[in-house]
C-alpha positions as CSV (number, residue, x, y, z in Angstrom):
1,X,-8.8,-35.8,26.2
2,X,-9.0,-37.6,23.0
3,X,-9.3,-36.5,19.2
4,X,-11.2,-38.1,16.8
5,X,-8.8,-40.2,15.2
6,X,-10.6,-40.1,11.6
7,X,-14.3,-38.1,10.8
8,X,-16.7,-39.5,8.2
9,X,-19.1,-37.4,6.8
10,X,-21.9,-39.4,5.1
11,X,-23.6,-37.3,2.7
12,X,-26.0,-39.6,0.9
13,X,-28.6,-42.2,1.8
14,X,-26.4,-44.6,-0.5
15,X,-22.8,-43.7,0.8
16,X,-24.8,-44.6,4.4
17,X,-25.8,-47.6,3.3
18,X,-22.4,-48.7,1.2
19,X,-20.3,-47.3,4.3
20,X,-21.9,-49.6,6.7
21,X,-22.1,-52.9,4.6
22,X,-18.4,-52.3,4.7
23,X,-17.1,-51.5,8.0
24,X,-17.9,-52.7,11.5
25,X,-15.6,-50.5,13.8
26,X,-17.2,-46.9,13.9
27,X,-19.0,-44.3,16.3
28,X,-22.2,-42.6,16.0
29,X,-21.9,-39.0,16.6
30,X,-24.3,-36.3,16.3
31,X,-22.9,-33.1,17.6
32,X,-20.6,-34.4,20.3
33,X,-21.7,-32.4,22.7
34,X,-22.2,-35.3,25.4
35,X,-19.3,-37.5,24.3
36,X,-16.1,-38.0,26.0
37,X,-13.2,-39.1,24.0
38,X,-10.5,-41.6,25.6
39,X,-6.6,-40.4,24.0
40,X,-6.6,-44.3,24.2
41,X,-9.5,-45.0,22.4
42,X,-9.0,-47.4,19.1
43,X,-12.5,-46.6,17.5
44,X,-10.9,-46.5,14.2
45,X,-14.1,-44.2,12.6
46,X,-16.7,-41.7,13.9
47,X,-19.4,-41.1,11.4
48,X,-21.8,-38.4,11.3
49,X,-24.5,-37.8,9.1
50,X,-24.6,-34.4,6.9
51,X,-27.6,-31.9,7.4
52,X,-28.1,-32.4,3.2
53,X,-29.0,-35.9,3.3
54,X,-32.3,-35.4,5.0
55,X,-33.8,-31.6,4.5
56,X,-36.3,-30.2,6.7
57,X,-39.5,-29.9,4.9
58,X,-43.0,-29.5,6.5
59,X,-47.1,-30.1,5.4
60,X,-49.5,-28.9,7.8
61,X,-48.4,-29.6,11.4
62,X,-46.1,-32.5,10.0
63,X,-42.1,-31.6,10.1
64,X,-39.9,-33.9,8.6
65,X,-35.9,-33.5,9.3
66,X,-32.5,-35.7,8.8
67,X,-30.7,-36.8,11.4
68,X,-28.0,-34.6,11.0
69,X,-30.0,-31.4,11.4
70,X,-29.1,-29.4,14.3
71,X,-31.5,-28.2,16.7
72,X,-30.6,-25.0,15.9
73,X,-31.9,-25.5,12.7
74,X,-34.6,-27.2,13.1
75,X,-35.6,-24.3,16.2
76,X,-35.1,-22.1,13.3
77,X,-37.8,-24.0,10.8
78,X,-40.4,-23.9,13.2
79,X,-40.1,-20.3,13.9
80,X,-40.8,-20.4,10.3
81,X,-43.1,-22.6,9.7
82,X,-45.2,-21.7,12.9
83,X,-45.3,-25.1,14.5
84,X,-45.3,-25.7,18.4
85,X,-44.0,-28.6,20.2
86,X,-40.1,-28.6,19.9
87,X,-39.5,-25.1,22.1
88,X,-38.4,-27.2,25.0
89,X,-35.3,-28.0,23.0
90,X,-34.3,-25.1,21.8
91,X,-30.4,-23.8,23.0
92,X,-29.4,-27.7,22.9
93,X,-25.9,-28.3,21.2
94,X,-27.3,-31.3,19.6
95,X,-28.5,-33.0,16.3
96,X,-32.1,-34.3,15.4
97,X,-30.3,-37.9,15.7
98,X,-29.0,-37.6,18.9
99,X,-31.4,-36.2,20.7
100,X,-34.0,-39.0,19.8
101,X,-31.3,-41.6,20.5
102,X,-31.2,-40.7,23.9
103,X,-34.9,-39.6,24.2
104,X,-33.9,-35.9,25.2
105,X,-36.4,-34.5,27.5
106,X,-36.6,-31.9,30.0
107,X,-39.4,-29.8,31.9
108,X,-41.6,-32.8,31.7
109,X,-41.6,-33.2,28.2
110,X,-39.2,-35.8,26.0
111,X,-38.6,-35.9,22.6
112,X,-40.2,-39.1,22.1
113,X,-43.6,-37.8,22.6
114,X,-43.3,-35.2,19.7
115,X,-42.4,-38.1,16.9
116,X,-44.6,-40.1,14.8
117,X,-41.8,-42.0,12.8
118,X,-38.4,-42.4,12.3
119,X,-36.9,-43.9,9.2
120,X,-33.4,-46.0,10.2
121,X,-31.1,-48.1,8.3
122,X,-29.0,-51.1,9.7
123,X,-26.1,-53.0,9.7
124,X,-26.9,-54.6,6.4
125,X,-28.5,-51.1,4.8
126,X,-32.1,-52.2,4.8
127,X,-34.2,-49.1,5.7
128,X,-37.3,-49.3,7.0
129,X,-39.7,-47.0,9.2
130,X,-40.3,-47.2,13.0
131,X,-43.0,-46.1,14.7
132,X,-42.4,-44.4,18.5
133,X,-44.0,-47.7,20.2
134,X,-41.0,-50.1,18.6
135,X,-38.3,-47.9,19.6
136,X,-38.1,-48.7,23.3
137,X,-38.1,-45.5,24.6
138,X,-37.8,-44.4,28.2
139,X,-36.0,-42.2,30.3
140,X,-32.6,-40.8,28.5
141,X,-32.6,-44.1,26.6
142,X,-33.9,-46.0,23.8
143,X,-33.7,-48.8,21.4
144,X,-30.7,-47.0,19.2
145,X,-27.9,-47.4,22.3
146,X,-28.1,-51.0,22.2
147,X,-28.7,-52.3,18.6
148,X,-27.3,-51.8,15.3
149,X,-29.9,-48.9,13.8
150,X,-29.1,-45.7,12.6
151,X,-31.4,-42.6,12.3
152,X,-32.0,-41.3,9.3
153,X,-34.6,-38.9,9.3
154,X,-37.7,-38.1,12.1
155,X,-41.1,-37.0,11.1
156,X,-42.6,-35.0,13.5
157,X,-46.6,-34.6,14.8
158,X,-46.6,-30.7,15.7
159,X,-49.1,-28.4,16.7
160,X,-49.9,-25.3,14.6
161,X,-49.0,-22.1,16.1
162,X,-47.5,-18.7,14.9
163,X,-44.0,-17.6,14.6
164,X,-43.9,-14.9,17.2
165,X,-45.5,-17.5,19.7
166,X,-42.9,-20.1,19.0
167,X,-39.7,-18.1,18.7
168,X,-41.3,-16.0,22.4
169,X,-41.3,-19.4,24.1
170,X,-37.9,-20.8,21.9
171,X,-36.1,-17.4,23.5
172,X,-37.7,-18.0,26.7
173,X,-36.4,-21.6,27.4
174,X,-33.1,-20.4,26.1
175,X,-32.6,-17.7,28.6
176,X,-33.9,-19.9,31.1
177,X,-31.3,-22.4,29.9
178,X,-28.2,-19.8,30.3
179,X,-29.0,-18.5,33.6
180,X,-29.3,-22.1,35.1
181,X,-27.0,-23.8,32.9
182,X,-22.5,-23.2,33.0
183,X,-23.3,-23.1,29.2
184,X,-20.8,-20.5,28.6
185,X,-17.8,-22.7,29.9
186,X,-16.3,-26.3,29.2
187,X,-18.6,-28.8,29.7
188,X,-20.6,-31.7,28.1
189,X,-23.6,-31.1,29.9
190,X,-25.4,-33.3,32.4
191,X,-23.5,-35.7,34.1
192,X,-25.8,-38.2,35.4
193,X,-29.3,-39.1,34.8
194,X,-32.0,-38.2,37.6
195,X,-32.7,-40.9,39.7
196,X,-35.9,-42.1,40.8
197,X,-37.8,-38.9,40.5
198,X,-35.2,-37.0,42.4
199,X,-32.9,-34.3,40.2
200,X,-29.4,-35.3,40.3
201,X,-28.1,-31.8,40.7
202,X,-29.8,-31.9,44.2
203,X,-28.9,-35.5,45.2
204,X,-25.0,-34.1,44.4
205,X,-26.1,-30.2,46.3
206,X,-27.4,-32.4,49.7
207,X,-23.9,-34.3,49.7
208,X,-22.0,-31.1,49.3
209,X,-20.2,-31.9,45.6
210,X,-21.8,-28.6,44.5
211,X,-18.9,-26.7,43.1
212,X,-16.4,-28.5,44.4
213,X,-13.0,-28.8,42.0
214,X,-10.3,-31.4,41.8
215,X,-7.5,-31.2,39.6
216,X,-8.4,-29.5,36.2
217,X,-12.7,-30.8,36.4
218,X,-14.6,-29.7,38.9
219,X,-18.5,-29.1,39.5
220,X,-20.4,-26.1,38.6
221,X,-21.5,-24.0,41.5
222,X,-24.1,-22.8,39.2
223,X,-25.7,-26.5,38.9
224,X,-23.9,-29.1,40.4
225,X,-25.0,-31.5,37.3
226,X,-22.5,-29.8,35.4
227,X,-19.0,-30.4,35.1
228,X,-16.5,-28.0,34.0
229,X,-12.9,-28.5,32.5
230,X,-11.1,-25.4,34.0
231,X,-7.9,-26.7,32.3
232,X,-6.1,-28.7,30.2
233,X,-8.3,-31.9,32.3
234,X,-7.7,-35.6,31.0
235,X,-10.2,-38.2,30.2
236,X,-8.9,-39.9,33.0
237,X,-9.6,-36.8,35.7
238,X,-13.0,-36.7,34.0
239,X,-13.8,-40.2,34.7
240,X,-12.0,-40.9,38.1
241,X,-14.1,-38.2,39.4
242,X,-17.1,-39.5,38.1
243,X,-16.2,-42.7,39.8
244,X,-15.4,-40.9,42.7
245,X,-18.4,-38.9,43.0
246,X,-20.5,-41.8,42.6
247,X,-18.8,-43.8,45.1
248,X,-19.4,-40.5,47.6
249,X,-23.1,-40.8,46.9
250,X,-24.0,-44.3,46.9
251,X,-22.2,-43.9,50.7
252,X,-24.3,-41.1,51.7
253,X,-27.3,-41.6,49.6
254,X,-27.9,-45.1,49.4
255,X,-28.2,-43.8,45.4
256,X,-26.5,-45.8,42.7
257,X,-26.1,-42.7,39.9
258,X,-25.9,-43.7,36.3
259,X,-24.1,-41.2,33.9
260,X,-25.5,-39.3,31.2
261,X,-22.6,-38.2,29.6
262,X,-21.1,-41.0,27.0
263,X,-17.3,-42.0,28.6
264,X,-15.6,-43.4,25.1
265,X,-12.9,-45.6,26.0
């Protein structure tokens, strides 16, 4: 696998703005958790934006919070604060960021539907605010993985609730999360997006991946969405197996899987 070859921490609304009226070669990275780094990569900077740029603060069923809040955080805030709507979230290794930029949803409910706006900043450090409805969003994707905006900060439209209610259900979705989920090994979560209504753990069960290892990666026999790097695995027996996996089920399946997980070449 790669390293990072050189982390930027951004820890102002103006060193955002003056970083990106200056360079052009840079990453977005929240937490990282669904990145995979080429060693051959020559992204020169990956930039993330610090948790004190944006603060959580909340009025009423509104939450407001910085891109570079993690979930944790922010799971942690509403415990606080009493407010519903987020608990489907809650054990994600991600940031407030990247979870909206790739519309994170599960259990029928995405991230997207719990916004009201989202204040951005682009390449020439104009801010301005977006409403849900002019971000694009749809499954696992949205307007911020194909143009030039980065998240700043999210206000969200909550409902009020308590804080033994919310943290019952947070624990709840958690638990469910580790007893499903190979959380406690290597991996960078889901693989591939569902397809067409139909889970892509099952598509990959029914074909008989489930579980099976090659090399240093293989897939989880706890959920088959879920690869795990048993060793010392490259970024190149990563993605050959991706590749090869895919191959496998498009035979099969007559299914065409796209990945989830970000391949950083």
């Amino acid at each position: 696998m790669g390293c990072v070859s050189r982390l930027v921490v951004l820890e102002t609304v103006a060193d955002i703005q003056a970083y990106l009226l200056s360079h052009d070669d840079y990453f977005i990275i929240g937490k990282g958790s669904n990145v995979v780094l080429s060693d051959t990569s020559k992204i020169k900077d990956f930039i993330k934006i610090s948790s004190d740029v944006f603060p959580i603060s909340c009025s009423g069923p509104v939450l407001e919070a910085g891109a570079g809040i993690t979930v944790n955080e922010l799971m942690k805030a509403c415990q606080v604060q009493g407010l519903s709507g987020l608990e489907f979230m809650a054990g994600v290794p991600a940031s407030v960021g990247g979870m909206i930029a790739m519309n994170f949803g599960c259990w029928g409910q995405e991230i997207s539907q719990k916004l009201h706006s989202i204040l951005v900043v682009d390449s020439r450090g104009d801010l301005f605010e977006m409403s849900p409805d002019m971000c694009q969003f749809s499954y696992r994707d949205s307007l911020f993985q194909h143009q030039d905006f980065l998240i700043l900060k999210a206000t969200f439209l909550l409902e009020e609730s308590t804080t033994e209610s919310v943290k019952k259900m947070a624990t709840e979705n958690i638990k469910k999360r580790v007893s499903s989920q190979p959380l406690r090994g290597l991996t960078f979560g889901s693989i591939f997006k569902n397809s067409e209504g139909e889970y892509a753990a099952k598509i990959l069960e029914e074909v008989g991946l489930k579980g099976v290892q090659k090399g240093n990666v293989g897939l989880s026999d706890q959920h088959a969405n879920f690869m795990i790097n048993y060793g010392d695995a490259s970024f190149d027996e990563v993605a050959n197996f991706i590749e090869e996996i895919q191959v496998e089920v498009l035979e099969k399946k007559g299914i065409k899987l796209e990945t989830e997980v970000k391949l950083i070449r």
